[in-house]
C-alpha positions as CSV (number, residue, x, y, z in Angstrom):
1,X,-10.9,-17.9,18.3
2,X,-12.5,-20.7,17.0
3,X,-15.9,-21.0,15.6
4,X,-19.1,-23.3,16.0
5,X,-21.7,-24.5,13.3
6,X,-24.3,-22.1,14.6
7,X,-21.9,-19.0,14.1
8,X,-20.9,-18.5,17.9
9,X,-18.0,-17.3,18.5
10,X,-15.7,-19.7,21.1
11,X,-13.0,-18.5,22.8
12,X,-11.8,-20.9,25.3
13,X,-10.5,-24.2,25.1
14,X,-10.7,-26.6,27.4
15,X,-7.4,-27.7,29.1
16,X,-5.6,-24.7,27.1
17,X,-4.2,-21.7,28.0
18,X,-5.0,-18.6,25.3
19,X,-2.7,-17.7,23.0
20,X,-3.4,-14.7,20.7
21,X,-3.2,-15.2,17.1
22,X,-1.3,-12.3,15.7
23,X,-0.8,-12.7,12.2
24,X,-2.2,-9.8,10.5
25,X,-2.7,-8.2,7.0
26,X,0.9,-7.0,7.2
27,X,0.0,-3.8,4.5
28,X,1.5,-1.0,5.6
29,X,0.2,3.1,4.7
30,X,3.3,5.3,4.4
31,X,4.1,8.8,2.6
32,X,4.4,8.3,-0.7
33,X,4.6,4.8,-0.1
34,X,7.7,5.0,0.7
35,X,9.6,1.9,2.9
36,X,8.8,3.2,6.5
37,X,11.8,3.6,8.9
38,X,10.5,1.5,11.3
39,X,8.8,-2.1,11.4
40,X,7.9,-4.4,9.0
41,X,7.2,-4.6,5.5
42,X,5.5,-7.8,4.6
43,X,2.7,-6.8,2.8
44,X,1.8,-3.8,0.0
45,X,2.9,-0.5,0.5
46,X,0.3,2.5,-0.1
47,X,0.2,5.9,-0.2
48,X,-0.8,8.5,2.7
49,X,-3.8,10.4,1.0
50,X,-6.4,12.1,2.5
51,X,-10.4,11.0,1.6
52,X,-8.6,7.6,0.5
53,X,-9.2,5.5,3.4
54,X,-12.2,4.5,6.0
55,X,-10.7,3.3,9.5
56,X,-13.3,0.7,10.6
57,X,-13.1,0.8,14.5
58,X,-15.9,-0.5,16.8
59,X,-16.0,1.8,20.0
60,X,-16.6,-1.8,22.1
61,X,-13.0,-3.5,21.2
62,X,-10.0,-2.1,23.2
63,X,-7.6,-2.6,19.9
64,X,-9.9,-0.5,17.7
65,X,-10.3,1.9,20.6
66,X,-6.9,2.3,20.0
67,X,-6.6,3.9,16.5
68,X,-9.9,5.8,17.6
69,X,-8.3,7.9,20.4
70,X,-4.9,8.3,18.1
71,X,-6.7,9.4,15.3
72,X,-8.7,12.2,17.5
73,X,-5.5,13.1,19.7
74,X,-3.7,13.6,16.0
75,X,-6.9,16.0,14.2
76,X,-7.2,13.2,11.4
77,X,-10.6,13.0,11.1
78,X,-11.0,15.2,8.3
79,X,-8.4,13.0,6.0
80,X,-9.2,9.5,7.3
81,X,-13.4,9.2,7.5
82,X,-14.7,6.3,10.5
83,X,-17.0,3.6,10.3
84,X,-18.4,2.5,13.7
85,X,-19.8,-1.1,13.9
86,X,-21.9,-2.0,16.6
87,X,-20.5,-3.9,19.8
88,X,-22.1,-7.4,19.1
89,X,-21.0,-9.8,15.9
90,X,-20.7,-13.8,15.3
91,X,-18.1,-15.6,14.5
92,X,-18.8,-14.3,10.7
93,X,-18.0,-10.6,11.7
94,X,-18.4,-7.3,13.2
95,X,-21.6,-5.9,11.6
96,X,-22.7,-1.7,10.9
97,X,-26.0,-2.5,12.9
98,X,-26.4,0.8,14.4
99,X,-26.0,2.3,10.6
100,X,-29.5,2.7,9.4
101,X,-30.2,0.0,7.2
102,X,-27.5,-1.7,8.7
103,X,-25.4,-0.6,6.0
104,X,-22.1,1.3,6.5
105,X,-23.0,4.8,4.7
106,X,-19.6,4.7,3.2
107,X,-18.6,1.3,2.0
108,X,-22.2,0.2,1.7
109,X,-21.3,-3.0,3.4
110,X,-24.0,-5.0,6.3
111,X,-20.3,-6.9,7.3
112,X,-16.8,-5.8,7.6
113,X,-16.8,-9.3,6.1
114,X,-16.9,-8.1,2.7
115,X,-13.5,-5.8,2.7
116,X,-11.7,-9.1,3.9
117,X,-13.4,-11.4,1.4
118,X,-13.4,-8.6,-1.5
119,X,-9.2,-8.7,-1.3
120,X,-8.7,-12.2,0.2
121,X,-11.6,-14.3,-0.9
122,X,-10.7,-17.2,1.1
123,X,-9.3,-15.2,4.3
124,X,-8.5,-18.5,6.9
125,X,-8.5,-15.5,9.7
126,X,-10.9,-13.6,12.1
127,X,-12.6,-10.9,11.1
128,X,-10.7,-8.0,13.2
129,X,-10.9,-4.4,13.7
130,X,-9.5,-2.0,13.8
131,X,-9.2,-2.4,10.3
132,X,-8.3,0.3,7.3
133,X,-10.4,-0.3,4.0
134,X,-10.2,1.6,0.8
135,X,-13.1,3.8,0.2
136,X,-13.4,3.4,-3.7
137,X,-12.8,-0.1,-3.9
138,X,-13.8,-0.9,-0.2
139,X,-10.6,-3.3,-0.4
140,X,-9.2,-4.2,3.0
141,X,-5.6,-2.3,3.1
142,X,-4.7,-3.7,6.3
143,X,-5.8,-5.0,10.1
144,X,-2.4,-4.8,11.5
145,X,-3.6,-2.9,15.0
146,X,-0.2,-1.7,16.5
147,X,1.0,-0.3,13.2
148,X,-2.2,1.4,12.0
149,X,-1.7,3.8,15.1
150,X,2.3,3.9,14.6
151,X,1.8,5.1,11.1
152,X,-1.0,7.7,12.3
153,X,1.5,9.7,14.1
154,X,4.6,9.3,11.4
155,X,3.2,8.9,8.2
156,X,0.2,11.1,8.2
157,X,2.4,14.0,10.1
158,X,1.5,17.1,7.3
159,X,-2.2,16.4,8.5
160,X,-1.8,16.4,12.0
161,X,-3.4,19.5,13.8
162,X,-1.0,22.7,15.2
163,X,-1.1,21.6,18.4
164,X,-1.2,17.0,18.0
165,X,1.2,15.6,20.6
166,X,4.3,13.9,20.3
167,X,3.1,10.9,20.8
168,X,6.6,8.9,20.0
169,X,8.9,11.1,21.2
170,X,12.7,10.5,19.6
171,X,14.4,10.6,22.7
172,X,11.9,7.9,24.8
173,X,11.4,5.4,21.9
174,X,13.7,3.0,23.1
175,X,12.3,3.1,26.5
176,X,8.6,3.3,26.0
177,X,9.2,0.3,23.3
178,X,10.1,-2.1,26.6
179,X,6.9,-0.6,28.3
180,X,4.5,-0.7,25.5
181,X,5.9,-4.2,25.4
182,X,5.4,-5.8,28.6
183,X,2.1,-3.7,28.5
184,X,0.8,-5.6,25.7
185,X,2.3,-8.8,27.0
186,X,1.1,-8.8,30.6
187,X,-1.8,-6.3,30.7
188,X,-3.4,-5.7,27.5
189,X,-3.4,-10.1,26.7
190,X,-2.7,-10.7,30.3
191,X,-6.7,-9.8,31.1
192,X,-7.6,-12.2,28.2
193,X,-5.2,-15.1,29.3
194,X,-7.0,-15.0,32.4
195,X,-10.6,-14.4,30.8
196,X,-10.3,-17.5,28.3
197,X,-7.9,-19.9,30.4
198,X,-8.6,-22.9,30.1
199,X,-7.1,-24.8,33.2
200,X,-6.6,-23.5,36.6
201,X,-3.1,-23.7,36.1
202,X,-3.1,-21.8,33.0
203,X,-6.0,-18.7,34.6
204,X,-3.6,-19.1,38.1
205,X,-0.2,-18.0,36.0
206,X,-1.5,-15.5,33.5
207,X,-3.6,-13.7,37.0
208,X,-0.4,-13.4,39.1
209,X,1.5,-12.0,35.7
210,X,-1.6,-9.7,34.9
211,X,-1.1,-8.4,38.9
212,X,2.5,-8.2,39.3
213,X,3.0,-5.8,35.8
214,X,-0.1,-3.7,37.6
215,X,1.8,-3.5,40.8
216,X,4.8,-2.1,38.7
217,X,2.4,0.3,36.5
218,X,1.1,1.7,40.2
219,X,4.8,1.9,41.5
220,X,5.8,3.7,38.1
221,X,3.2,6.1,38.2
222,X,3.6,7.1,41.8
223,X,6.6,9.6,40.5
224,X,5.2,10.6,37.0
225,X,1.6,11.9,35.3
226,X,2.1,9.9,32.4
227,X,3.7,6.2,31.8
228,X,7.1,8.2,30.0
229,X,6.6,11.6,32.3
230,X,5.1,14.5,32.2
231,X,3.4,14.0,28.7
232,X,1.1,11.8,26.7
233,X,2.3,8.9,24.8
234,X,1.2,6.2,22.7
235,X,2.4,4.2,25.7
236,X,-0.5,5.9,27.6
237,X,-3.1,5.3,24.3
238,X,-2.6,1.5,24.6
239,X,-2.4,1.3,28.4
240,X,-5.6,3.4,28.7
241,X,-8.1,1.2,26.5
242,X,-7.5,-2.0,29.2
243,X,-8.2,0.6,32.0
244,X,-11.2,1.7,30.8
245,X,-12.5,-2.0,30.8
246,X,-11.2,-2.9,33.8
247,X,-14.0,-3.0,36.5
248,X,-16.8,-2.7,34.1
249,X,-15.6,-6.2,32.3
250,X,-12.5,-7.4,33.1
251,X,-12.5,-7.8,36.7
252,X,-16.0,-9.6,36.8
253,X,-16.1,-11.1,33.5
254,X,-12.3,-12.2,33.1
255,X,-12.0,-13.4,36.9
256,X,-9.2,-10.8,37.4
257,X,-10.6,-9.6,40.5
258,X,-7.5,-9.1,42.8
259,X,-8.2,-5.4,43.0
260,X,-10.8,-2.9,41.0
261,X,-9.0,-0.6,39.1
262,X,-11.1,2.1,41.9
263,X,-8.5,0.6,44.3
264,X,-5.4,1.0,42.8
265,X,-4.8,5.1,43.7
266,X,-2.2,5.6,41.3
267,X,-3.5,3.9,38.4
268,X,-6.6,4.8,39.4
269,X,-6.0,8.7,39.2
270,X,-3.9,8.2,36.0
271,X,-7.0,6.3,33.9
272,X,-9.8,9.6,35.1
273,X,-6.5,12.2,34.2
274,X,-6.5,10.4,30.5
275,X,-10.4,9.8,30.6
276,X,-10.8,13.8,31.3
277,X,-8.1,14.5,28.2
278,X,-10.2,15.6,25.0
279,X,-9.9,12.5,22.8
280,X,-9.8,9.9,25.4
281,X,-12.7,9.3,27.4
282,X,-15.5,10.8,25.4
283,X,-14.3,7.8,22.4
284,X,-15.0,5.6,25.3
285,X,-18.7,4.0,25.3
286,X,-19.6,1.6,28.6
287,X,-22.6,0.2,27.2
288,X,-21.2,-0.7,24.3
289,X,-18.1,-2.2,25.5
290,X,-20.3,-3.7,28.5
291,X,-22.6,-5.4,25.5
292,X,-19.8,-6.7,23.3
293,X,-17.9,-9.0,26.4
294,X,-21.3,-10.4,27.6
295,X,-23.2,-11.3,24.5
296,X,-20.4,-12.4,22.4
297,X,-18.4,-14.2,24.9
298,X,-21.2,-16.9,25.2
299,X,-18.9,-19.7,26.5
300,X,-18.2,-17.2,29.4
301,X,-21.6,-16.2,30.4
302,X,-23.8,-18.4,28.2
303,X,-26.9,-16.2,29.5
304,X,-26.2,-13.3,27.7
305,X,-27.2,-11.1,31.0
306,X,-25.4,-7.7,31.3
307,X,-24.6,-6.2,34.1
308,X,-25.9,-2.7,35.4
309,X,-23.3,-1.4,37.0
310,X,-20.5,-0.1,37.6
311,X,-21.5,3.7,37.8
312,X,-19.6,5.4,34.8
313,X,-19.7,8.5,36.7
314,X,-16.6,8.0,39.2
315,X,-14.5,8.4,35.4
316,X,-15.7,12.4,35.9
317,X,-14.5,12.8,39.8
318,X,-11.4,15.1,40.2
319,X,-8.0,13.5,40.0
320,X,-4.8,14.1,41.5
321,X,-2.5,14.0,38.1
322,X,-2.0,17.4,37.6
């Protein structure tokens, strides 16, 4: 993303296809602060302890979304406390508008700003959540999306709830790697190489990627509930959050209108199953995510109109799954 004198955000360039900038704040949270078994280790190392740390997650952004549901599905919210910005920011940052006084109660911050610039005073980088910040200090730890939810499940484990799902099992890791993978790759970016294309050429190519890995997802799940079988994953987490976007954003708003989700069965019955699972769809706010894509994303829809519709309700009809 680049940014413009008046503090819009801008997210397309002309000519260009979109290429996601994924250096992070490689800090990692571990037990003990101990080197973790998996991953890297760039950055710090710090120590699992509960009452420590604030997860800063707007409810609007798929990633943070993320690290929302995992943190529910695990019972952490007892040892790791939430801030919830609202959906809309500038190119500055995400901001704790719906906080009264604008002010995140904890951290006592207007702008998630201030946990970047307060460790990194000259951070070259967006402002991204999810992001983990230090309560005492309110110090960014780290913004590093797919390992803040990896460590959830195997670093926090003596705080997860009796009855927290396996959500990496042993014996499908190496298999639900290569999923999560071309997940990420062709669905979860795939609906923002289309949205912020550039060219034709470069919206043409990422839209018949983007449909041939949903094709495969509706193939895959007409012989299993879940993306690995019969039970959740994090492979399902990070699927799920695109999903829950699709018609209400990405199909109109991205141009990846080939199919509604509605009209994919399969998928389709597997996104209401998820929706329906305590943790999932009730972290899941369509007004907000609806706001953040059509206010922000000015060079998209420069008006700033949102749409009404879809009906959130369908999300509640019975599914098939089971």
């Amino acid at each position: 993303m680049s940014t413009s004198t008046d503090h819009t955000p801008t997210y397309v360039e002309k000519g260009k296809a979109f290429d996601r900038d994924m250096n992070y704040v490689p800090d990692r949270i571990t037990k003990d602060a101990r080197t973790p078994d998996h991953g890297p280790v760039e950055g710090e190392l710090w120590p699992v302890e509960p009452g420590r740390y604030r997860l800063v997650a707007a409810r609007a952004c798929p990633w943070a979304n993320r690290a929302i549901i995992v943190r529910e599905l695990l019972g952490l919210q007892d040892v790791i406390s939430i801030g919830l910005p609202g959906p809309t920011h500038d190119a500055r940052s995400w901001t704790f508008d719906l906080d009264p006084d604008g002010k995140d109660p904890v951290l006592g911050i207007e702008r998630l700003q201030e946990a970047y610039f307060k460790r990194f005073p000259d951070y070259p980088r967006g402002i991204t959540v999810p992001a983990m910040v230090e309560e005492s200090t309110g110090l960014l730890v780290t913004n590093d999306f797919p390992w803040i939810t990896h460590d959830f499940f195997h670093e926090w484990k003596d705080f997860h709830k009796a009855d927290a799902p396996d959500l990496w099992p042993a014996d499908l890791r190496e298999e639900m790697e290569g999923v999560m993978k071309r997940v990420f790759t062709e669905v979860n970016n795939g609906v923002y190489r289309c949205g912020f294309a550039g060219s034709q050429e470069a919206y043409e190519d990422a839209y018949d990627r983007l449909f041939t890995a949903m094709d495969w997802l509706e193939e895959r799940l007409s012989t299993r509930r879940f993306l690995m079988g019969e039970s959740i994953t994090e492979a399902d987490v990070r699927l799920f959050t695109t999903l829950a976007r699709f018609d209400a954003v990405y199909h109109g708003h991205f141009k990846c209108n080939r199919q509604k989700l509605t009209e994919m069965p399969n998928l389709w019955g597997y996104a209401r199953d998820l929706f329906q699972t305590p943790g999932f769809g009730d972290t899941v706010d369509f007004d907000q995510i609806k706001a953040h894509y059509y206010v922000v994303h000015t060079d998209i829809n420069p008006s700033g109109v949102v749409p009404k519709g879809p009906d959130p309700s369908v999300w509640d009809e019975p599914h098939d799954r089971a």
